[in-house]
ZAMARGU-4260 file (C-alpha; in steps of 0.2 Angstrom, whole numbers, plus 5000, padded with zeros to 4 digits):
<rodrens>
0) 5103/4905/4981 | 5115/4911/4967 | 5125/4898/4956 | 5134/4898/4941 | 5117/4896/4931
5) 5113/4914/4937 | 5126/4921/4924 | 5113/4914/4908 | 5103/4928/4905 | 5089/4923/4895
10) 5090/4907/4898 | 5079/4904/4913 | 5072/4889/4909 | 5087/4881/4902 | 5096/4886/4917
15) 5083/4877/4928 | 5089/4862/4917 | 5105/4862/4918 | 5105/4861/4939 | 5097/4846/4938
20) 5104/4838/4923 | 5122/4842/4933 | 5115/4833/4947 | 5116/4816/4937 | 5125/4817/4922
25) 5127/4809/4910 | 5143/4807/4899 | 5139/4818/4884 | 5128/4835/4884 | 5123/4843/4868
30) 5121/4865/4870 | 5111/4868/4855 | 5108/4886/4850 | 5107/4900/4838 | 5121/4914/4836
35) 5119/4926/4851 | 5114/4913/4863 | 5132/4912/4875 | 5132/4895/4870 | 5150/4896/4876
40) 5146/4903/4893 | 5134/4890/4894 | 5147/4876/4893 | 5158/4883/4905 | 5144/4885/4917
45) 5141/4868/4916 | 5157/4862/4917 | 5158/4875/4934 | 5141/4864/4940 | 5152/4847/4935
50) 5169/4851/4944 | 5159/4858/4961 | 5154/4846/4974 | 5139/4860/4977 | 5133/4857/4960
55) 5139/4876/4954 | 5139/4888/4970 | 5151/4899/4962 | 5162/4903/4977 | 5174/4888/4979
60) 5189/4884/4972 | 5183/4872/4958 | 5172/4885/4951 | 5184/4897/4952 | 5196/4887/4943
65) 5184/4883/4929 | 5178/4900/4926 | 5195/4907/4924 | 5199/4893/4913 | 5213/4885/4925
70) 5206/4871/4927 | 5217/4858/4917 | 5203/4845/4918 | 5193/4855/4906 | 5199/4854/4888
75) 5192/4863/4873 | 5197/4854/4857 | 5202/4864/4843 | 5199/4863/4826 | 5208/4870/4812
80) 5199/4874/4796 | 5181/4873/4792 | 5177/4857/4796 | 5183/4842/4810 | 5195/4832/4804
85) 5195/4813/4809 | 5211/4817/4817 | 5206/4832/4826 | 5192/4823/4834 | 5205/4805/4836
90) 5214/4819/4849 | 5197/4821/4858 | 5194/4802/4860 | 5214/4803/4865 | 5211/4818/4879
95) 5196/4810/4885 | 5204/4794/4892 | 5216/4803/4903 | 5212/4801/4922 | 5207/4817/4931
100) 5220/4827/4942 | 5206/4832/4950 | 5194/4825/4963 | 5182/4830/4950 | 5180/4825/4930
105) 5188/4825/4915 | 5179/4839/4904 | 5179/4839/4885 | 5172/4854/4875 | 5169/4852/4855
110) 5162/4864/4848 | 5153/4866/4831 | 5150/4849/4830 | 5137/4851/4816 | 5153/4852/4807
115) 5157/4835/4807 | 5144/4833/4794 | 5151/4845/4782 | 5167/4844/4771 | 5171/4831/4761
120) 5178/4819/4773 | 5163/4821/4787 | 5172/4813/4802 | 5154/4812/4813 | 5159/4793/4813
125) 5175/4796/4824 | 5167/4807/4835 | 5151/4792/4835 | 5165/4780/4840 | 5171/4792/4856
130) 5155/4794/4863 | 5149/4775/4863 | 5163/4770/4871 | 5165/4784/4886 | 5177/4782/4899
135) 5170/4783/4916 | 5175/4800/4924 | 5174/4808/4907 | 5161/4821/4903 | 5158/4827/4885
140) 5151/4844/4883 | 5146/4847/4865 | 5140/4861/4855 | 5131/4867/4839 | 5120/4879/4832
145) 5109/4867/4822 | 5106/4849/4820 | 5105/4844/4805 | 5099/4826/4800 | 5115/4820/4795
150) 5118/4824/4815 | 5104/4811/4822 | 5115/4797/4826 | 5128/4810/4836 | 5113/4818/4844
155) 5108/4799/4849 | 5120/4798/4861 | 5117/4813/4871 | 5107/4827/4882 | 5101/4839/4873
160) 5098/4856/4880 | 5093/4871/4868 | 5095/4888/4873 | 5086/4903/4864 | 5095/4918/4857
165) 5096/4934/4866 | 5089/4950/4862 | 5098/4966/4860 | 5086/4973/4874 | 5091/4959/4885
170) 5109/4962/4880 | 5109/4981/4884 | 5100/4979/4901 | 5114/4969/4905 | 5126/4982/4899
175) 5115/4996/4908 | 5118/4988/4923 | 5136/4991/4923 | 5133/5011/4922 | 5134/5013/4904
180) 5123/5027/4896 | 5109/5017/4888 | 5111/5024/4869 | 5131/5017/4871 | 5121/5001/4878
185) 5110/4998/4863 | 5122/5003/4852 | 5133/4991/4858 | 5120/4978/4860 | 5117/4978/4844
190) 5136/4978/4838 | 5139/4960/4849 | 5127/4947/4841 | 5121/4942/4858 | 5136/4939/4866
195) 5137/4948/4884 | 5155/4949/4886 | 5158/4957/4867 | 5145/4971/4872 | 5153/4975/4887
200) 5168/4978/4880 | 5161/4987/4864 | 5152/4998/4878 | 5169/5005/4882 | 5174/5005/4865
205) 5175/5025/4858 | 5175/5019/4841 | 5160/5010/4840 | 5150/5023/4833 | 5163/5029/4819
210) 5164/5010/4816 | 5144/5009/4815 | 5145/5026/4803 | 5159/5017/4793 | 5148/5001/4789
215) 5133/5012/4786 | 5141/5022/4772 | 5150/5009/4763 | 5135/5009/4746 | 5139/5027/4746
220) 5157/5027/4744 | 5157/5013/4731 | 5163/5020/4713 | 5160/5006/4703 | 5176/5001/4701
225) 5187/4986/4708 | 5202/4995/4715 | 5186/5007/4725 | 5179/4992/4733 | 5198/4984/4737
230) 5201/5001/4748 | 5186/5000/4757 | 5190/4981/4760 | 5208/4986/4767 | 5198/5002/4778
235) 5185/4988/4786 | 5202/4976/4790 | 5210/4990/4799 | 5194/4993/4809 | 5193/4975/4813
240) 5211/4976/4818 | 5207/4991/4831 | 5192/4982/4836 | 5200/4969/4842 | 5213/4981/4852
245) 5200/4980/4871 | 5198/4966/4869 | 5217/4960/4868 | 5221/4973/4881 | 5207/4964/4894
250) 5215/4947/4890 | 5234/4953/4893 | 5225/4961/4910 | 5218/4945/4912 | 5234/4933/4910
255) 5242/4946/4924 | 5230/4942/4935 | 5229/4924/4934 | 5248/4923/4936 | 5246/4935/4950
260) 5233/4923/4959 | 5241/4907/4957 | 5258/4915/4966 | 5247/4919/4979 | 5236/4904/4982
265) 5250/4895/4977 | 5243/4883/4963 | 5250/4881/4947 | 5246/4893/4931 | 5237/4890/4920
270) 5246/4881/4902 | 5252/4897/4892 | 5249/4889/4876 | 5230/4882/4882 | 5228/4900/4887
275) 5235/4908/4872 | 5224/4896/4861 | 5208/4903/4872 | 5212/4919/4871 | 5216/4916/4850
280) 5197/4908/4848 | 5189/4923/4859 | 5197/4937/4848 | 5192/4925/4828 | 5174/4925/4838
285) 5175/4944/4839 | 5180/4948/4823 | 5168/4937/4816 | 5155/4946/4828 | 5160/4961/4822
290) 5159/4957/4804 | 5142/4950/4809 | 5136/4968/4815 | 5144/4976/4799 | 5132/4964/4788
295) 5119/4969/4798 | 5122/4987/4798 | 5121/4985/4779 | 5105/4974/4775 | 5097/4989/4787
300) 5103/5002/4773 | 5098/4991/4760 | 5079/4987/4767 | 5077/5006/4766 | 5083/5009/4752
305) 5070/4994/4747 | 5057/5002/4756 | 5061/5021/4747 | 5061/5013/4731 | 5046/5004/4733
310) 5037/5020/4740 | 5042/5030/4723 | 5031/5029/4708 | 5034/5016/4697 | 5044/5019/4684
315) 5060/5011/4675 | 5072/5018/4689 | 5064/5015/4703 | 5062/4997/4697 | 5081/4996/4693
320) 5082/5003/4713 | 5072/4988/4717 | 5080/4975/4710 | 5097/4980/4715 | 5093/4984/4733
325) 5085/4965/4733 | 5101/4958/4725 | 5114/4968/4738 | 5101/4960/4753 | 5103/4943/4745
330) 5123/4944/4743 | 5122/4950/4762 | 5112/4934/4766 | 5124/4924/4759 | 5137/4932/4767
335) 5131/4931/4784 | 5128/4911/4781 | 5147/4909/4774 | 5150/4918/4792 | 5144/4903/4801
340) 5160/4893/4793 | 5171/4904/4783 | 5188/4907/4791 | 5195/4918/4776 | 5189/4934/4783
345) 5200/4942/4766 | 5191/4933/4754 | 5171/4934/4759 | 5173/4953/4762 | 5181/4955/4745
350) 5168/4944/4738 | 5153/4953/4746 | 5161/4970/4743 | 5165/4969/4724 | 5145/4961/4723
355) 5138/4978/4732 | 5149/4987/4721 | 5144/4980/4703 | 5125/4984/4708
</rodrens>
């Protein structure tokens, strides 16, 4: 019988998990998973299987509520720079003590929480503190893409469930399934890092390929100069910008329809500003995705211009051709790293940029 669970694709086994684990649980999971493994749709899955007296079904009210995001006893904690702050995480413990509304839970998502480790005030003890001393209809839902060893003593204290990262095949068969011609799929499957929701909207994106074309040509419109690679800086942040564009249109759709359903049912909305602090987080992780695919598109280009320069005969310029394809693949490397926590989009593209250019 379908559940919530069903909505992981590639994540079989985790899945098979995660309906027992939410059968018993205990009061703080940890979602462990690369980029690309809907670690956030996980989570809300989970948190679906927590609020549903059928353990997930899908159907019923309490996943419905939790799907859409109207459930107001499930709380995502925001952070605000590129770290937790002691404070930030004080708020968690603060939101967790709060009795339920609900026949079900009290749900509290932190994401990123390798990033309580970081920084120069790392505030993994305040978030140690919350979790030893859990109130008793509060769930903690936690997430990051790696555990560091500086995390042991958070990890410690919960479940662990790791997920794998999908593939771009397993993304565009999802894609393809919604009657999308299966070049767009692919090429949209490549463009969304894993995430199924960003291909789907990339799929109906008629700029994806000119966006695709834009990235690819970038080492070919450099002219050595700073004020060259500051206009190709300011043409990839308008690009961004009309990326973003479906998928701000889908979410103005998608506050209509909530309010449209709560009049009908007769519930109350869902908090404006919760849901305009959702919709905020979704578009930074797209942009960022998005940036992701540009990084990509361009270590591509440089590997072959690797592999053409390798394949030359050896001489001073090809050498030189080899050196500096290695350097721009290296200062892409380091740019797709500062990705993970970076929320200065200006500043890493100029930096990466005005790299490529002097090579």
């Amino acid at each position: 019988m379908a559940d919530v669970f069903d909505r992981l694709v590639g994540q079989s086994r985790a899945a098979e998990l995660l309906r027992q684990y939410v059968r018993r649980p205990v009061h703080a999971f940890l979602v462990v998973g690369p980029d690309g493994s809907n670690l956030q749709d996980t989570v809300t899955a989970m948190a679906a299987a927590l609020q549903c007296p059928r353990n997930g079904c899908g159907d019923c009210e309490a996943c419905r509520l939790v799907l859409t995001g109207a459930d107001t006893d499930v709380t995502v904690v925001e952070r605000s720079g590129l770290s937790w702050r002691v404070d930030e995480l004080r708020e968690a413990e603060r939101l967790s003590r709060r009795r339920p509304l609900g026949e079900g839970y009290q749900i509290v998502i932190i994401e990123d929480v390798e990033l309580t480790v970081t920084g120069t005030a790392p505030s993994a003890p305040a978030l140690l503190k919350t979790l030893e001393e859990p109130p008793p209809r509060t769930i903690f839902l936690l997430t990051a893409h790696e555990t560091p060893p500086a995390l042991d003593t958070i990890v410690s204290r919960c479940l662990e469930v790791h997920l794998r990262g999908l593939s771009d095949a397993d993304v565009a068969t999802i894609v393809m399934a919604d009657g999308v011609e299966a070049s767009l799929a692919h090429t949209a499957a490549a463009a969304a890092n894993g995430d199924v929701r960003r291909a789907q909207i990339l799929a109906r994106d008629e700029a994806l390929v000119q966006r695709a074309t834009q990235w690819r040509t970038v080492p070919d419109r450099f002219d050595g100069s700073p004020a060259g690679a500051a206009r190709i800086v300011e043409e990839i942040a308008r690009a961004l910008d009309d990326a973003v564009a479906p998928l701000i249109a889908l979410q103005h759709d998608e506050a209509t329809r909530r309010g449209v359903e709560a009049r009908e049912l007769g519930t109350r909305p869902a908090n404006r500003r919760d849901l305009e602090a959702t919709f905020k987080r979704e578009q930074r992780r797209f942009r960022t995705d998005e940036l992701r695919f540009g990084v990509r598109v361009l270590t591509e280009v440089y590997r072959q211009r690797l592999r053409d320069a390798l394949d030359d005969e050896v001489d001073a310029r090809s050498t030189e051709r080899v050196r500096a394809a290695l350097k721009a693949i290296d200062a892409l490397g380091e740019a797709n790293r500062r990705l993970a926590t970076s929320l200065d989009e200006s500043l890493l593209l100029h930096d990466l940029l005005l790299s490529l250019n002097s090579l």
